[in-house]
N, C-alpha and C positions, 0 to 999 in steps of 0.2 A: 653409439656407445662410447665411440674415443671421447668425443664432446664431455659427455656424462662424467668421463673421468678423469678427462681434464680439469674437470670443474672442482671433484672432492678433490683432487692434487693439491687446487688453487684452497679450496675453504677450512683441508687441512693444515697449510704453511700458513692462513689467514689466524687460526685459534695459537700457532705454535708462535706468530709474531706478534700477537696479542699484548701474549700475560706481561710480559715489564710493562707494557704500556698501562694495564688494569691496573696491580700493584702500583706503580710509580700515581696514577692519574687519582689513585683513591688515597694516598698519599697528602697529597698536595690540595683533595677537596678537603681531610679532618685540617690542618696546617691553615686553609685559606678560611675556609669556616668560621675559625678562630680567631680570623681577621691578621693573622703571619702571611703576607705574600713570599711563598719559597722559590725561588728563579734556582736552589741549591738543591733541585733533586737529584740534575743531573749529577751532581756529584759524590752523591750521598750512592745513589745509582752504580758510580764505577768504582768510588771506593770499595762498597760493601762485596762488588764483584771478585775486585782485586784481595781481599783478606776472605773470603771465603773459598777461592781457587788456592789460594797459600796455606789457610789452614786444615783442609781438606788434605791437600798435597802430604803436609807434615802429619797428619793424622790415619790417614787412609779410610776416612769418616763422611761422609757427605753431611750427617745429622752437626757434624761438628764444626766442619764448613757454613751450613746456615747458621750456627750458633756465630761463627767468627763474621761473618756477612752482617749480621742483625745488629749486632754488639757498637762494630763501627760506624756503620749507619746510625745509630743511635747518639754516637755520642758526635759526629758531625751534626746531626738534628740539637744536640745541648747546647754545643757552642756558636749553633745562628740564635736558638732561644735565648742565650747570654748576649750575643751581641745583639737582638733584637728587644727584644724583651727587658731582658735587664738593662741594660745602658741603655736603653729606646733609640739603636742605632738606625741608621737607614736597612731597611729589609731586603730591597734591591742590592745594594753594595755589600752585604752581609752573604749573601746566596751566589751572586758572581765568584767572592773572594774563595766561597767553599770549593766552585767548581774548577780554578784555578788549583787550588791545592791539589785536588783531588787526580787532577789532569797530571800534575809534576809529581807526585809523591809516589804514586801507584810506577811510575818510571823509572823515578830512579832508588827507591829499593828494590823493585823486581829486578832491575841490571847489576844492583851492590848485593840481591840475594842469592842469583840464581845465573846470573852472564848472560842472559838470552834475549839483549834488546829490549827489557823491560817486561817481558812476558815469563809466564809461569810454566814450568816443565808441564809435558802430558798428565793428565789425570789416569789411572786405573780406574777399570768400571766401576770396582769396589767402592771410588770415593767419588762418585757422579751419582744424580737423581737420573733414575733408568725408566724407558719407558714403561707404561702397566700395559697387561692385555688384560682387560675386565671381562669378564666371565662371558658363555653364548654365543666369541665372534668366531669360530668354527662354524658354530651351526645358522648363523644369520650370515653367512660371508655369499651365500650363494644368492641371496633372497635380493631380488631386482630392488634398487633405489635405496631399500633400507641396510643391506646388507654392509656393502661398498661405504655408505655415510657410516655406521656404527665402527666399521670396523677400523678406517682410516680415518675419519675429523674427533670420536665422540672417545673411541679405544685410544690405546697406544702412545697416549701422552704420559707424563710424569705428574710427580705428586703436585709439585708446585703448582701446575696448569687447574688442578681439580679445586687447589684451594683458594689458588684467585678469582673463579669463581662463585667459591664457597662465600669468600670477601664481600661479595658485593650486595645479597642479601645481608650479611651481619653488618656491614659498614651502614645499609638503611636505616638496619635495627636499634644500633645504636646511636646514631641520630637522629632518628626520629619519634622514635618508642621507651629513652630512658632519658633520666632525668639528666646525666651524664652531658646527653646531646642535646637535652634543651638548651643547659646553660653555655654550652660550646656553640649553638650558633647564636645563643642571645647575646656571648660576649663580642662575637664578630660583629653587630649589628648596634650595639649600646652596650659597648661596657661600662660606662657610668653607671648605667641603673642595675647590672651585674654584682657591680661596686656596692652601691647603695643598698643591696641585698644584704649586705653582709659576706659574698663571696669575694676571694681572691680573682681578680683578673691574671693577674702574673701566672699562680699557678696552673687555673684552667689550659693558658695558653702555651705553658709548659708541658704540659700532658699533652695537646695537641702537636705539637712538634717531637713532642718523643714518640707518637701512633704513626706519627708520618717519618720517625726514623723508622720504623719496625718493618712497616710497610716497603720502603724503598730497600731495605735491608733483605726481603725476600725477593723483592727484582732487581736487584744485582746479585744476590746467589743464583738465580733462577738464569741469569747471561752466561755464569761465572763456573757454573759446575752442575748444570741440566741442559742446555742450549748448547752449550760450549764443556769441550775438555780440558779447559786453560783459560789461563786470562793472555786478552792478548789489549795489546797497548789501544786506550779509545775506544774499547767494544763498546759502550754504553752508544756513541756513533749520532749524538744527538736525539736519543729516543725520550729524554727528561723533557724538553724544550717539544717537543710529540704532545707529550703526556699533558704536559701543561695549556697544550693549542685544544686536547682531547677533554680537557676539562671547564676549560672554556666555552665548546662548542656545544657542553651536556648540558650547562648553566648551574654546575656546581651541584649535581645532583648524582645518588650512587649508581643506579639502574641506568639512567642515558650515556654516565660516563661508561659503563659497558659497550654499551654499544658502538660509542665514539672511540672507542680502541679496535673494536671487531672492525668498524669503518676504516681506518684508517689501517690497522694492521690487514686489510683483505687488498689496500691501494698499495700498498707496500710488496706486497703477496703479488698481485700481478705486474710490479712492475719488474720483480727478479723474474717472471713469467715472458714477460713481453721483450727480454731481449735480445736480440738477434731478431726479432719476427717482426713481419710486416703486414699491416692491416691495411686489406684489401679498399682501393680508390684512397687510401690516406701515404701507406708506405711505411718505413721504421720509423716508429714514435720515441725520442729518447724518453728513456725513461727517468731521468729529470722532471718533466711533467709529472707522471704518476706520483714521485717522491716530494712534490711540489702542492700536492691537492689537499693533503690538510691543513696548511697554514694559509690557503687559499680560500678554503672553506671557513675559516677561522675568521678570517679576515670578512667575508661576506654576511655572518652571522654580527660581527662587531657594528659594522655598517647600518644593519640594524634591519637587511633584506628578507629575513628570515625568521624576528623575531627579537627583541633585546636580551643582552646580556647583562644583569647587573652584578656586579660581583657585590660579595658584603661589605658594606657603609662603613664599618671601620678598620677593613682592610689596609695595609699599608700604613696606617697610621699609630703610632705610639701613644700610649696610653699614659697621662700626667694623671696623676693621684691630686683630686682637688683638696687644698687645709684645711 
């Protein structure tokens, strides 16, 4: 029975380490789709953290918090769209520059707003996304196997966690079932014949970059003032560069990039699990290794041992308007 519950411990902190990863990973597939490669989640990621802990703070609002999280994310997603899009910059050096900003700016007004090192005063519960107890887990809490799972992995998350869920059916839906999403992965693929259509290229892939501010705007509220009481300096901790190994490893798909966050957030899950402890005939494994295994896996999948990966054809490349 300890085993047992060890286990929901591990595959409750596995959904709770998830959701930036879902959020941010479905992010970066509408963005790549579109043929925008965003290397700028992560940034987009700790900004939206960093202004939704601040405005939450000064609001005592959480709903107002995600408003300020979204808003920023967003218009860090406009101005890679302008420098990628519009000027047809490089998209790699577009998305680095954002995460540089995002890294310095979140520091030093947190320390010119608040004196604290850069981090944002405590939050009241008032202005945090608080866990739900969904209805039943009283009366299932005793019930062997199902009980224990309902009440600790499937209960007792917050709203955010329900709806990046929710995300990833609609994220299918909408690329794969409306028209919306046909021409967004058709422009990743050929935008010429996009063009030829009679559709804008530019705009489609503006719309895409702004779904994928919106998106990374809820996983930096979801760090910034559900996860966390504060923003605290580099919380995002490398989870964009995650997300993007997790999207890579799904093949650009909404439903396997679930899973490739549940994977990689449950490696993660045990390796805050595994330390201190020693595994019999091996000894203490740092957990480095553990934190090590999705860009591992990422990497063996690229290889091509697993299956290829092809990202969209017109990916990374800037779009010339033929005379």
């Amino acid at each position: 029975m300890e085993n047992f519950d060890m286990l929901v411990s591990i595959l409750g902190s596995t959904v709770r380490l998830s959701i930036p990863l879902i959020f941010t990973a479905l992010a970066g597939l509408f963005s790549e789709r579109a043929g925008i490669f965003d290397i700028g989640l992560e940034g987009k990621m700790l900004a939206s953290a960093f202004a939704a802990a601040v405005v939450a703070y000064l609001t005592g609002s959480a709903w107002a918090g995600l408003l300020g999280g979204v808003g920023v994310s967003i218009v860090f997603a406009i101005i890679h769209g302008f420098a990628s899009i519009t000027n047809r910059g490089n998209q790699i050096i577009s998305g680095v520059a954002l995460n540089f900003v995002a890294a310095g700016l979140t520091v030093v007004l947190g320390q010119a707003w608040f004196g604290q090192g850069g981090r944002t005063p405590q939050l009241p519960a008032d202005a945090r996304f608080l866990p739900i107890i969904l209805p039943g887990v009283d009366a299932l809490r005793d019930v062997p196997v199902l009980g224990p799972l309902y009440a600790n992995v499937i209960s007792g998350n917050n709203i955010l966690t329900y709806l990046a869920f929710l995300a990833v059916p609609l994220s299918w839906w909408v690329l794969y079932r409306t028209r919306f999403g046909l021409r967004l992965r058709a422009v990743g693929e050929n935008p010429g014949a996009v063009d030829t259509a009679g559709i804008s290229v530019e705009w489609l892939r503006y719309r895409a970059v702004i779904v994928a501010g919106l998106l990374c705007g809820f996983s930096g509220t979801y760090l910034g003032i559900a996860q966390s009481a504060a923003f605290i300096k580099d919380m995002s901790a490398g989870k964009g560069y995650i997300a993007l190994a997790a999207l890579i490893f799904a093949k650009w798909k909404p439903v396997p990039v679930m899973f490739a966050c549940l994977l990689f957030g449950f490696l993660d899950a045990l390796a805050n699990f595994m330390q201190g402890k020693a595994v019999p005939g091996i000894g203490e494994v740092p957990v480095q290794i553990f934190q090590a295994l999705p860009y591992i896996l990422t990497c063996i999948l690229l290889a091509g041992f697993i299956g290829a990966a092809r990202s969209p054809k017109a990916g990374g490349v800037p779009y010339v308007k033929e005379r």
